[in-house]
TIDO-787684 format. One record per residue (C-alpha): residue in one letter; x, y, z. Coordinates in steps of 0.05 Angstrom, whole numbers, plus 5000, padded with zeros to 4 digits. Layout:
% residues N
AXYZ;...
% end
This chain:
% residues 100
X536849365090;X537049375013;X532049714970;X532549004938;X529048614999;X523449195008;X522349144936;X521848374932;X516848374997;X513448954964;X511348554900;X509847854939;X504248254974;X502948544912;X500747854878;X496447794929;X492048434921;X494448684997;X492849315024;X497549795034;X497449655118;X498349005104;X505149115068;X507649655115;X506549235175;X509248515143;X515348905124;X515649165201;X516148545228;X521848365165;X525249025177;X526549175239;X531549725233;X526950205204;X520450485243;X513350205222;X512151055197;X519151045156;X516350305114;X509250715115;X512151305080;X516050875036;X510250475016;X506850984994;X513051374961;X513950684926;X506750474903;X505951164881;X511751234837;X510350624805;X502350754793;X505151364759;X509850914714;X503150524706;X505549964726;X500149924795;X493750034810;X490450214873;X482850064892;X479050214961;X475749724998;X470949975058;X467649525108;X461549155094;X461649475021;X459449104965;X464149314919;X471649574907;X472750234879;X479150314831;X482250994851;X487151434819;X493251694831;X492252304856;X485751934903;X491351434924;X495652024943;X489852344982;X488351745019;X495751625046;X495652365065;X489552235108;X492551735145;X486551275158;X488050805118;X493750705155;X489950525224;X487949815244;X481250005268;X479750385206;X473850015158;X477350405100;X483349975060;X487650165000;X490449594959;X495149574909;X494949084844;X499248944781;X496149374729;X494149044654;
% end
């Protein structure tokens, strides 16, 4: 598969305000040469790099919240490392979105 396609399936979710499962798991069922945990860890290689261009943004949505909470970075990075995010029975979601 081309960096191209992930790239291009990347930013439609992207427009969308998806979370970061979301993405991983539409580009599983897209992808199938590559392991859901391979297009996880590139997801988050990928958002990363580009929040750090400043080109994303990330914000956490939990469950029965009433609001979003914008996140850094570095909180992004902490939040792929704990893996919950990640999990379909998790009430914690990261989202990506074009930043201004």
């Amino acid at each position: 598969m081309l960096e191209q396609d992930k790239i291009a399936v990347f930013n439609e979710f992207v427009e969308e305000e998806a979370s970061v499962l979301e993405i991983a798991r539409a580009m599983s069922r897209q992808f199938e040469g590559e392991s859901l945990a391979q297009l996880q860890d590139w997801v988050a290689a990928y958002s990363l790099a580009q929040a750090s261009e400043g080109t994303l943004g990330f914000y956490v949505d939990e469950f029965g919240a009433r609001d979003v909470v914008t996140c850094t970075v570095d909180e992004a990075k902490a939040k792929f490392a704990e893996g919950e995010i990640w999990s379909l029975e998790s009430n914690v979601m990261l989202h990506v979105f074009q930043a201004d």
